[in-house]
NUPA-246452 format. One line per field, with one value per residue (C-alpha): residue in three letters; chain; x, y, z. Coordinates in steps of 0.5 Angstrom, whole numbers. Layout:
residuo (Ala, ...)
cadena (A, ...)
east (X, ...)
north (Y, ...)
up (Z, ...)
END
This chain:
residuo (Unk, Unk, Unk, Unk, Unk, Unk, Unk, Unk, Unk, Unk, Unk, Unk, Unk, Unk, Unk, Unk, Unk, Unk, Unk, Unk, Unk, Unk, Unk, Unk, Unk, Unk, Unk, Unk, Unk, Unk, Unk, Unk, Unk, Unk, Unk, Unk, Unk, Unk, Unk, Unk, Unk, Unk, Unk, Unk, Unk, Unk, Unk, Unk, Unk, Unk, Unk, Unk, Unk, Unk, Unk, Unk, Unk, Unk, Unk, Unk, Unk, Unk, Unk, Unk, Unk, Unk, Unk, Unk, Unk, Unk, Unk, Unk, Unk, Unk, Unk, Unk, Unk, Unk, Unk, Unk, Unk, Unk, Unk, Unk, Unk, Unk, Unk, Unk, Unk, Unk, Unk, Unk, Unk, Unk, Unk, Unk, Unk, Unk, Unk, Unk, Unk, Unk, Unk, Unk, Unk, Unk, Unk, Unk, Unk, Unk, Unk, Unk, Unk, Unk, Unk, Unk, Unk, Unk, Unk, Unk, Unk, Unk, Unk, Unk, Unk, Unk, Unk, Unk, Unk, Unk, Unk, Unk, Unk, Unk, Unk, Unk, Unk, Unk, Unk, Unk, Unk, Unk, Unk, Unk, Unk, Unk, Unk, Unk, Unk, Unk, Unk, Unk, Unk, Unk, Unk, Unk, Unk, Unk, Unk, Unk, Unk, Unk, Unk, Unk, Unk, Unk, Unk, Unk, Unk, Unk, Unk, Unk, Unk, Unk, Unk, Unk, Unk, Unk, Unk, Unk, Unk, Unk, Unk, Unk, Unk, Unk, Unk, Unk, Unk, Unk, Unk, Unk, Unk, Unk, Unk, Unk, Unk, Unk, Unk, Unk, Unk, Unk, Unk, Unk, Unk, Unk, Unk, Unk, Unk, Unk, Unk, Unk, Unk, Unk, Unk, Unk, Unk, Unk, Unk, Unk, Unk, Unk, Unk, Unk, Unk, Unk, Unk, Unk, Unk, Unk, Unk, Unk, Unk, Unk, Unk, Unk, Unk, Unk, Unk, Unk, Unk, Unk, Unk, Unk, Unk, Unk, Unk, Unk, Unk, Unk, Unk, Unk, Unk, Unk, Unk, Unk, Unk, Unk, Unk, Unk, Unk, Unk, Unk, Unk, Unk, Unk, Unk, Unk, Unk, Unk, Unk, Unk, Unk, Unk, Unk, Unk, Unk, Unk, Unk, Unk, Unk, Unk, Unk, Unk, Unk, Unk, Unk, Unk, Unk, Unk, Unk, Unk, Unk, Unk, Unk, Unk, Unk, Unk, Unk, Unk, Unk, Unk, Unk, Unk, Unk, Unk, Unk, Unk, Unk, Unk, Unk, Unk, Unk, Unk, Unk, Unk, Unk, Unk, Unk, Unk, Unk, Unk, Unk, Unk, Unk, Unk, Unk, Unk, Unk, Unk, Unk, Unk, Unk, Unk, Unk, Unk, Unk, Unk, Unk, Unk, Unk, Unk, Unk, Unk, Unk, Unk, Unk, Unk, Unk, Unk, Unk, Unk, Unk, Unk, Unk, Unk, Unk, Unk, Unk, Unk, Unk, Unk, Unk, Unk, Unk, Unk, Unk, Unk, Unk, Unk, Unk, Unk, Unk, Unk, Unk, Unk, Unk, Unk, Unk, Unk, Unk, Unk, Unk, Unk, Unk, Unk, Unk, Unk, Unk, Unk, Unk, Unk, Unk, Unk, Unk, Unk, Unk, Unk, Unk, Unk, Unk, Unk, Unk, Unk, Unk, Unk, Unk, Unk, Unk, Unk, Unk, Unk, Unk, Unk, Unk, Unk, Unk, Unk, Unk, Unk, Unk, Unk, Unk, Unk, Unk, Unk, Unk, Unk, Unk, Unk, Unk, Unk, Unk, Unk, Unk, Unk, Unk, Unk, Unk, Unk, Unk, Unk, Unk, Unk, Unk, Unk, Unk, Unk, Unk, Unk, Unk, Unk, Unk, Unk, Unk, Unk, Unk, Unk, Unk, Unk, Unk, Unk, Unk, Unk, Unk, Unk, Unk, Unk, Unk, Unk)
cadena (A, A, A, A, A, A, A, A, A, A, A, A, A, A, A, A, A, A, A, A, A, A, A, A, A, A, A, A, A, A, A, A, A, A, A, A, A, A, A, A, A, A, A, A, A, A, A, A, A, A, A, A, A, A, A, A, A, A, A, A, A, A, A, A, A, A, A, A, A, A, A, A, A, A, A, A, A, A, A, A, A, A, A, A, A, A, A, A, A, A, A, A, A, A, A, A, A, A, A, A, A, A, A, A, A, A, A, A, A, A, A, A, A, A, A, A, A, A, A, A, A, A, A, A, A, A, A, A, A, A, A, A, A, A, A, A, A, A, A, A, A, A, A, A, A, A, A, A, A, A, A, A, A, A, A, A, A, A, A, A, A, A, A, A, A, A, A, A, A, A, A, A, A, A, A, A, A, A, A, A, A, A, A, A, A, A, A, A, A, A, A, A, A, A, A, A, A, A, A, A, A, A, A, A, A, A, A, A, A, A, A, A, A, A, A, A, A, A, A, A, A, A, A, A, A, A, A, A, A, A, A, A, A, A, A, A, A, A, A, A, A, A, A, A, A, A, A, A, A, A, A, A, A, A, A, A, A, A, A, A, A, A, A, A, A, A, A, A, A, A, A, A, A, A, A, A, A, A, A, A, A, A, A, A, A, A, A, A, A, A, A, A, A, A, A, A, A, A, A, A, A, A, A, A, A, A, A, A, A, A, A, A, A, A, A, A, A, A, A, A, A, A, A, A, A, A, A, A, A, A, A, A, A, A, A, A, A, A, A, A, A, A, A, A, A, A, A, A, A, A, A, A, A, A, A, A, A, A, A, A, A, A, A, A, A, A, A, A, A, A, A, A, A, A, A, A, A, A, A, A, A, A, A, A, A, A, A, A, A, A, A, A, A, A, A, A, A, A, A, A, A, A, A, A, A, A, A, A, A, A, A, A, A, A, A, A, A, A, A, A, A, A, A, A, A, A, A, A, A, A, A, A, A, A, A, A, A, A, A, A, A, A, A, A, A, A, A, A, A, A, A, A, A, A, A, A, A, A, A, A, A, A, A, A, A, A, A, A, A, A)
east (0, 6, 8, 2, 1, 8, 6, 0, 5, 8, 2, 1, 7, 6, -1, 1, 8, 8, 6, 9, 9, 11, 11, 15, 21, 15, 12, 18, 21, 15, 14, 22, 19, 13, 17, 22, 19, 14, 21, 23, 17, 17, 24, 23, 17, 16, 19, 14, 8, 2, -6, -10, -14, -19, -14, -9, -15, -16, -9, -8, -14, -14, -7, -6, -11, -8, -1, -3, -8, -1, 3, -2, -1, 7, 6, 2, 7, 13, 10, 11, 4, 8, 3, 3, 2, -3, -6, -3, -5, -12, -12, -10, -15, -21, -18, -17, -23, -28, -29, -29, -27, -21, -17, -15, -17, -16, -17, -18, -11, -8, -3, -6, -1, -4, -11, -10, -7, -12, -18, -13, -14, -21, -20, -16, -20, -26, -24, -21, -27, -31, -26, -26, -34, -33, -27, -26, -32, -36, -31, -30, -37, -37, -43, -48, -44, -44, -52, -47, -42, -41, -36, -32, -32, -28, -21, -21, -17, -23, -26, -20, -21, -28, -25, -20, -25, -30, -24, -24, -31, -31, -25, -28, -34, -31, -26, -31, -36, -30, -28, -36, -35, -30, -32, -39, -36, -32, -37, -42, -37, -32, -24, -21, -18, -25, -27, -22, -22, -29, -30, -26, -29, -36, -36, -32, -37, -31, -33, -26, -26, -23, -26, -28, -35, -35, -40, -43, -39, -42, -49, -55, -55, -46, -50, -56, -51, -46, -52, -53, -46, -46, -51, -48, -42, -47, -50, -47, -42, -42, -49, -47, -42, -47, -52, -46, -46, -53, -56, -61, -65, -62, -60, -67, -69, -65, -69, -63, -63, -70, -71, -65, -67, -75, -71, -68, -74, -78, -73, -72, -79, -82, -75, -76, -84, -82, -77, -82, -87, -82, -79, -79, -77, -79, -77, -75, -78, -73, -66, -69, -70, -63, -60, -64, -64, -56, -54, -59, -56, -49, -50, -54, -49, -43, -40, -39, -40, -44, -47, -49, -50, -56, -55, -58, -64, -68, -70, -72, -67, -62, -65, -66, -59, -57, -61, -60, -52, -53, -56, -51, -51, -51, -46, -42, -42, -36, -41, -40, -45, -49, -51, -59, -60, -59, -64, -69, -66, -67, -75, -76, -73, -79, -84, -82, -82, -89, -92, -90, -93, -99, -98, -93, -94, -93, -87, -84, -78, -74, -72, -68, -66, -69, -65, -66, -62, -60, -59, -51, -53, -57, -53, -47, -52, -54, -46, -45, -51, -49, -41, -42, -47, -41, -36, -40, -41, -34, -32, -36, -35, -27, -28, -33, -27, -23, -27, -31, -39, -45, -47, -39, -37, -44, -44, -35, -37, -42, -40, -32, -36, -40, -35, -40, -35, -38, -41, -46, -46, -41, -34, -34, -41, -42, -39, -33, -28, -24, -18, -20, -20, -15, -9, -12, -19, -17, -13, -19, -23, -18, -18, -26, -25, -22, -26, -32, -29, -28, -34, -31, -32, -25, -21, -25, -24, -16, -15, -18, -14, -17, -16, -8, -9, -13)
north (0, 5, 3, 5, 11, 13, 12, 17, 22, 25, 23, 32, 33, 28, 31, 38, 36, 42, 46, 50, 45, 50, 43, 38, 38, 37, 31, 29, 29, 25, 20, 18, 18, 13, 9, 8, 5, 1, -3, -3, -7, -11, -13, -14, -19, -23, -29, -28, -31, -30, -33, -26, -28, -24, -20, -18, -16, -11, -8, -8, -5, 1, 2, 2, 8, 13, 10, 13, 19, 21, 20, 23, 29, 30, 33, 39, 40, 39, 44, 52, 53, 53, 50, 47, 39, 40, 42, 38, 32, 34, 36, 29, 25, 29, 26, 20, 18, 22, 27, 34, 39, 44, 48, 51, 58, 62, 55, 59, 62, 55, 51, 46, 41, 41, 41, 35, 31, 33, 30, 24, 23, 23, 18, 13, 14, 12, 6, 3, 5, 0, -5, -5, -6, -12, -15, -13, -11, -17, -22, -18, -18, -10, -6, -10, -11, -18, -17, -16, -22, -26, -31, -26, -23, -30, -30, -38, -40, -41, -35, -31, -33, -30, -24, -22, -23, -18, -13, -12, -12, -6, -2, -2, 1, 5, 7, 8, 12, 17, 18, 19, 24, 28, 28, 30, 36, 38, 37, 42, 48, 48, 47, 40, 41, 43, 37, 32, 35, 35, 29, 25, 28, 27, 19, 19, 23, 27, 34, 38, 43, 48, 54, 57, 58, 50, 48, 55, 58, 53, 53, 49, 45, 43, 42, 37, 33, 33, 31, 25, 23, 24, 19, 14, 14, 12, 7, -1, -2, -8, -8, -5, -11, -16, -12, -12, -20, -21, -20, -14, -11, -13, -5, -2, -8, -7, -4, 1, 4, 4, 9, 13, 15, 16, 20, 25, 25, 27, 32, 36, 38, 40, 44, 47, 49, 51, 56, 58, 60, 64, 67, 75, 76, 74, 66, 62, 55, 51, 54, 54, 46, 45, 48, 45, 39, 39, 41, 36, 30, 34, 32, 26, 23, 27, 29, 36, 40, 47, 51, 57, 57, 53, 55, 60, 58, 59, 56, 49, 48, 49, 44, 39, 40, 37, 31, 29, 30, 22, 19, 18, 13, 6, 1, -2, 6, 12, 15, 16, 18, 11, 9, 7, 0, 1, 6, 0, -5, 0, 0, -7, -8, -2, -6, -13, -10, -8, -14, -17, -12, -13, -21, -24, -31, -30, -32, -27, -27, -22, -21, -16, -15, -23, -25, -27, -22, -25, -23, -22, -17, -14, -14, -11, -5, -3, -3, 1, 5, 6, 8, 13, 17, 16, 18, 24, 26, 26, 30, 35, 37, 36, 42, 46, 46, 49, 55, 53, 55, 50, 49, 49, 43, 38, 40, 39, 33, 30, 32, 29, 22, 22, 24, 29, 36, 42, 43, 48, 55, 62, 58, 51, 52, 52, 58, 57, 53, 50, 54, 57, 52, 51, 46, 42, 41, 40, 33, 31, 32, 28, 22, 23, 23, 16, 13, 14, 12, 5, 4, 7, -1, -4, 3, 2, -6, -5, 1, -4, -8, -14, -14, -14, -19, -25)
up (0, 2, -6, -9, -5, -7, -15, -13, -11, -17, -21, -19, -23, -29, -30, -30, -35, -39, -34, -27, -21, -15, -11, -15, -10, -4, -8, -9, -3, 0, -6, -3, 4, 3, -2, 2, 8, 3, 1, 7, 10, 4, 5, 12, 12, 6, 8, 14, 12, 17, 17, 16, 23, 25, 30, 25, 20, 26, 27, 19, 17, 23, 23, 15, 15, 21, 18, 11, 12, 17, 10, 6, 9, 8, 1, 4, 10, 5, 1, 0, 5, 11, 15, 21, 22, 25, 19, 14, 17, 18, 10, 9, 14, 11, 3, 5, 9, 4, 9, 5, 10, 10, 12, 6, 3, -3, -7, -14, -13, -10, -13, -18, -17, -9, -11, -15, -10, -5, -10, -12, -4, -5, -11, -7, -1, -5, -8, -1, 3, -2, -2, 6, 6, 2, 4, 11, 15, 14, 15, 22, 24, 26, 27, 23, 16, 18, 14, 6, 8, 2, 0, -3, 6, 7, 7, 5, -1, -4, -3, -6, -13, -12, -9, -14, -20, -15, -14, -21, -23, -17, -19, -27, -24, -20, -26, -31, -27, -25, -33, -35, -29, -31, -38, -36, -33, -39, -44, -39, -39, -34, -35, -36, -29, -26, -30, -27, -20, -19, -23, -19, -12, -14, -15, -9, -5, -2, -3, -4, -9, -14, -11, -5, -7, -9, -14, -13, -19, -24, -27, -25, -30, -27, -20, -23, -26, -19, -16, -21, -19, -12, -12, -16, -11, -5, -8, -7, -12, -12, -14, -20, -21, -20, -26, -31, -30, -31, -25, -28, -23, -17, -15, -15, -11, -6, 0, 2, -6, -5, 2, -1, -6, -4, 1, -3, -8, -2, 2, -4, -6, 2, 3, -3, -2, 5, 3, -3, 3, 8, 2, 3, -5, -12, -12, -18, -17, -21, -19, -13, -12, -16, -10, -6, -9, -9, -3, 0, -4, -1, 5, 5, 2, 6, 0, 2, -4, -4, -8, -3, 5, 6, 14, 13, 9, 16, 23, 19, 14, 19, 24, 18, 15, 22, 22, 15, 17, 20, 15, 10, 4, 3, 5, 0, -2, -2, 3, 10, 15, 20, 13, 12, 13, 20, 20, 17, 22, 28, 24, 24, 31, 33, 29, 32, 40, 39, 35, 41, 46, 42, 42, 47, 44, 37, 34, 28, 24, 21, 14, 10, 2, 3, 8, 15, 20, 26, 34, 33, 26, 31, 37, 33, 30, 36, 39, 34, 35, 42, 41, 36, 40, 46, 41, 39, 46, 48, 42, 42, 49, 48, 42, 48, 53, 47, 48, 43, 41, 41, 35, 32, 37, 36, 28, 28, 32, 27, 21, 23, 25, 19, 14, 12, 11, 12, 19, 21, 23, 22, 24, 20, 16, 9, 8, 13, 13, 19, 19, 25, 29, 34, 33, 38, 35, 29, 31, 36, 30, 24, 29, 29, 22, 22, 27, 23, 17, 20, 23, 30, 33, 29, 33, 40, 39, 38, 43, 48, 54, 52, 45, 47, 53, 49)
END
C-alpha cells in the first residue's frame, strides 16, 4: 500500500507536464519517504507469512488507514504553505476518509499540483472504502456489516479466486463512472481541470473543490449533474457488479437504494415548497430546488460539496440539514454517514417489539433484502449505535473545552464521524472552513474522521485492553 501510495504522489506533477508545478520538489520528496518505508516493510516480511486472522485483520485494517492519512499529509507540510502538521494531517485525513472538510482557503488561486492531490486523495480513499466493505468488515462482523457478507467476505483460499474477480469487476465501475464523471463535466463548460477534480471527488462523495465558492461557481445544469453522481457514488457498487453480470434489477430491489432514493425524492420537494412559503423576494422554482436539490443529496450522501449557504435557509432548514448529516448513504458505497440500513434495522426491530406488545406469543421472523437477520447482526448494530453516540459525546464536549461554541463543537463532531464535510454555523458552516479552529480541535477531529471511516468499533476493539490480553 505504502508502494502504491508513493505512485500516486508524482501523479501532480506528471498530470501537470508542460505546466508549473511549485511543489514538485514537496511530492517528490515525500514519494521517496513513502516508498522508502514501503520497500523497507516488504523486505522486512516477505518471507513471514501470517494467516490473516481475525485479530491481524483489525490491526491491519486501523492501522493501515491512520498510517496513510498521516502519509497522505507529508506533500502538504512539505509543500510551499508553510502550514502546521496539524493542519497537514487534518488535510490529508479529510482526503483520505472522503470527508471534505478543510483548512484551506484562497482555493482558486492554490497550487494546481496540491489541488489535484487533494482529489487524488479523495479518489484512493473512495475505492479503499468499497473494498474495505466488501472484503473486510463482513469477515470482522463489525456494526452489523455481517448482513452483506458473501464468499467474497471470507479469507479462504476458495474464497480469494471470487475475491479477486469482484476486485476487479468493483474497480472497473468504479473507474468507468469517474471517467464519465470527468467527461461529463468538460462537455458542461467547466476547464478539463475542474472537470477532472470534481469528476473524481463527485463519485468519491469527498466533496473537496477547486474553489472557495465550491459548485456555487457552475450553472445549474453542472450541479444536476453533480447531483447525479453523487448518487452513483452511495449506492452499492457491488450491485452495479452484479448487473453488468447478468443480474438485472438487482439495484432497484434493493431496500437501502429504494429508501435512499425516495429519501431524496421527498426532501427536496418539501424543503423547496418550504423555502418558497418564507421567502420575502420573488422565488425562481426551478433554480431554487436544483439547489436545494443539490445541497440535499450533498449532505445525505456526505460528500461536502456546496452551492451557497444552506444554513442559512431558515430555522427548519438548519434543523433538518442537522438531521439529514447521520444519514449517509448505502453500504457497499463511497458515502459515510450511519449508513441506511441501520435506519431500516432500527425500524424492523421497532416494529417487532410492538408486534410482540400486541402478541406475546406470536412468533416472528426478521428478514431483509430477502435475508434472515440474525440476533448477532442486530446486537453489533446497536453496538454501533450506542458508541457512536458516545463518540459524539465526547468529541463534542473536548471541542467545548476549547473555548468552542454549541453549535460549532456538535456539528464538528458530527460531520467528523460521519464523513460529511462542512458543519453548521459561521466557523465551520458552508461558507466557512476549518482553518480557525485550533491546533488541538483539528487533531481531535481528524482521528474522528478516521473513526467514522472505519466504523468506529474496529478502532474502539484494537484501543481496548482485552484486544492486546487474549
Amino acid at each position: 500500500m505504502f508502494v502504491l501510495l508513493s505512485i500516486f504522489m508524482t501523479l501532480p506533477v506528471i498530470l501537470l507536464a508542460g505546466f508549473v508545478a511549485p511543489n514538485a520538489q514537496a511530492f517528490a520528496e515525500s514519494a521517496a519517504i513513502v516508498c522508502g518505508l514501503g520497500i523497507l516493510g516488504m523486505a522486512t516480511t516477505y518471507r513471514k507469512p501470517r494467516d490473516l486472522k481475525p485479530r491481524y485483520m483489525f490491526v491491519l485494517t486501523v492501522s493501515s488507514w491512520f498510517i496513510i492519512a498521516l502519509l497522505s499529509s507529508l506533500p502538504f507540510y512539505l509543500s510551499d504553505l508553510n502550514i502546521s502538521a496539524a493542519d497537514a494531517f487534518f488535510e490529508g485525513t479529510s482526503g483520505i476518509t472522503t470527508t471534505g472538510a478543510t483548512v484551506f482557503s484562497g482555493l482558486d488561486t492554490m497550487d494546481m499540483d496540491l489541488l489535484i492531490w487533494r482529489s487524488i486523495l479523495q479518489w484512493i480513499g473512495g475505492i479503499g472504502i468499497i473494498g474495505m466493505f466488501v472484503a473486510v468488515l463482513p469477515f470482522l462482523r463489525v456494526g452489523g456489516m455481517r448482513l452483506f457478507a458473501t464468499e467474497s467476505s471470507e479469507w479462504t483460499d476458495k474464497a480469494l479466486p471470487r475475491m479477486k474477480s469482484l476486485s476487479r469487476g468493483l474497480l472497473l465501475v468504479y473507474m468507468a463512472f469517474s471517467i464519465i464523471a470527468v467527461m461529463t463535466y468538460w462537455f458542461s463548460g467547466m476547464t478539463l481541470f475542474d472537470a477532472f477534480n470534481h469528476g473524481l471527488t463527485s463519485i468519491a462523495t469527498g466533496g473537496f473543490s477547486t474553489s472557495d465558492l465550491s459548485m456555487g461557481k457552475f450553472s445549474d445544469l453542472i450541479l444536476m449533474e453533480a447531483t447525479f453522481f453523487m448518487i452513483i457514488g452511495s449506492l452499492p457498487f457491488f450491485l452495479f457488479v452484479r448487473e453488468l453480470h447478468g443480474q438485472h434489477g438487482v439495484l432497484f430491489r434493493d431496500q437501502q437504494v429504494r429508501l435512499f432514493l425516495t429519501i431524496l425524492f421527498i426532501v427536496p420537494m418539501l424543503l423547496t415548497l418550504y423555502r418558497w412559503l418564507v421567502s420575502p423576494v420573488p422565488f425562481d422554482p426551478l433554480h431554487n430546488y436544483a439547489a436545494t436539490l443539490f445541497n440535499v443529496t450533498s449532505v445525505v450522501t456526505t460528500t461536502g460539496y456546496a452551492s451557497e449557504d444552506y444554513s442559512a435557509w431558515g430555522p427548519l432548514a438548519f434543523v433538518l440539514f442537522f438531521f439529514l448529516m447521520f444519514v449517509g448513504g448505502c453500504s457497499g458505497s463511497t458515502a459515510g454517514g450511519m449508513k441506511i440500513f441501520r435506519f431500516q434495522l432500527s425500524l424492523i426491530i421497532l416494529r417487532e417489539q410492538l408486534m410482540r406488545l400486541l402478541h406475546p406469543r406470536a412468533v416472528l421472523t426478521r428478514n431483509y433484502n430477502g435475508r434472515g437477520v440474525s440476533d448477532e447482526i442486530i446486537s453489533s448494530m446497536i453496538a454501533y449505535t450506542f458508541i457512536f453516540l458516545l463518540c459524539l459525546l465526547l468529541i463534542t464536549v473536548a471541542l467545548a473545552a476549547m473555548q468552542l461554541d454549541f453549535v460549532t463543537s456538535l456539528s464538528g463532531a458530527l460531520t467528523s464521524l460521519t464523513n460529511v464535510g462542512p458543519g453548521l454555523g459561521d466557523i465551520i458552516g458552508p461558507a466557512g472552513n476549518f482553518s480557525a479552529l485550533p491546533d488541538a480541535a483539528k487533531w481531535v477531529l481528524a482521528v474522528g474522521m478516521l473513526m467514522g471511516r472505519l466504523e468506529i468499533l474496529s478502532v474502539v476493539i484494537v484501543l481496548s485492553p482485552a484486544f492486546w490480553r487474549t
